[in-house]
N, C-alpha and C positions, 0 to 999 in steps of 0.2 A: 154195436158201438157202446162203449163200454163213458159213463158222464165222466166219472172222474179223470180218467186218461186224456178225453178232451179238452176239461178244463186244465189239463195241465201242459197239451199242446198249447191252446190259446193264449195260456200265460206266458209262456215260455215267447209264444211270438210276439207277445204284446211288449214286453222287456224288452225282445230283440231290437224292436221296432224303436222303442224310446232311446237305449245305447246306439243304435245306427244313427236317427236323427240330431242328438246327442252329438257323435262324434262329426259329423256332419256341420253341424254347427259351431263348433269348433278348428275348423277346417283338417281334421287329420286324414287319413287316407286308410283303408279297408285295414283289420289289424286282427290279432286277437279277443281283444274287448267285443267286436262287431261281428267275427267270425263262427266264434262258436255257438251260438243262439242260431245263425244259421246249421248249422250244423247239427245240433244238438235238435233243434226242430223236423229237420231230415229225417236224422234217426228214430224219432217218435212215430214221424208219417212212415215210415218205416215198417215201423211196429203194429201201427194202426192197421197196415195193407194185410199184415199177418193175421192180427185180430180179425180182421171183418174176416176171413178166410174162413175162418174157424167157429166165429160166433155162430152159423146159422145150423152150423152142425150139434152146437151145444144149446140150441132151444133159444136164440136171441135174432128171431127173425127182423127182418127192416121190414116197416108198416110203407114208405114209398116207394118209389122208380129205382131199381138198385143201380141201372144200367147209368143213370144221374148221378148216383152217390161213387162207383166206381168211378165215371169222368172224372167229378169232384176231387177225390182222394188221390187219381194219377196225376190230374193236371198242377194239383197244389205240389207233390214232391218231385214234377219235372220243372215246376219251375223253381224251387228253391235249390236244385243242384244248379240248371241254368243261369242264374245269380249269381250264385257261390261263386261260380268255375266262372264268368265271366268277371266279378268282382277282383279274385286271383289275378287274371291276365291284366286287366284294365284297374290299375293301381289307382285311384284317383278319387276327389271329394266326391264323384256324383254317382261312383261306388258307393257309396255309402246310403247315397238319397235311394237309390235301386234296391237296396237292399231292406231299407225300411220299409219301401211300399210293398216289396216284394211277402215280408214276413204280416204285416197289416193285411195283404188281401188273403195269405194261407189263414192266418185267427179267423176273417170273413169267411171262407170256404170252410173250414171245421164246422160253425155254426153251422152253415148251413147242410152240411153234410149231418151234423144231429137232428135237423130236422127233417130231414129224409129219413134219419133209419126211426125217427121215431121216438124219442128220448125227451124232446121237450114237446 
């Protein structure tokens, strides 16, 4: 696991999470503003799933339970498409609340996924 790539998931969902609640409080409905941080978040974990793939082959072994860190890493980008794609169908302000908590527990789970492989 590569710090900086993390902290740049985390931020990205940490934003996500402020424009979600943001819009949320506002009362708007799932949009652009709100979508692409999901999005854009995916695409990271994305990246991430590729990274680990590759990392232990290039000398960047994980120091814990990988079988933990792989849950971790699937369960954070199944649920940010599951969000996504339910936010799409179900148009509505508490799309948006889902949406927040959803990108706030992926930044929890990257953490914690750094501390499995080892990084902090």
């Amino acid at each position: 696991m590569i710090l900086w790539f993390a902290y740049l998931i985390m931020g990205i969902a940490g934003l996500g999470t402020l424009s979600c609640l943001g819009a949320a409080a506002i009362r708007k409905t799932p949009n652009d503003f709100t979508m692409v941080p999901v999005a854009l978040t995916a695409l990271l974990l994305l990246a991430q799933i590729v990274i680990a793939i590759i990392a232990p082959f290039a000398g960047n072994q994980a120091r814990g339970d990988l079988l933990e860190f792989w849950l971790y890493l699937i369960v954070a980008f199944v649920l940010l498409l599951a969000a996504g794609v339910w936010a799409l169908i179900e148009r509505s302000i508490t799309a948006n609340v889902i949406l927040a908590l959803t990108l706030a527990t992926v930044a929890v789970m990257v953490y914690r996924m750094c501390v499995i492989w080892g990084v902090w």
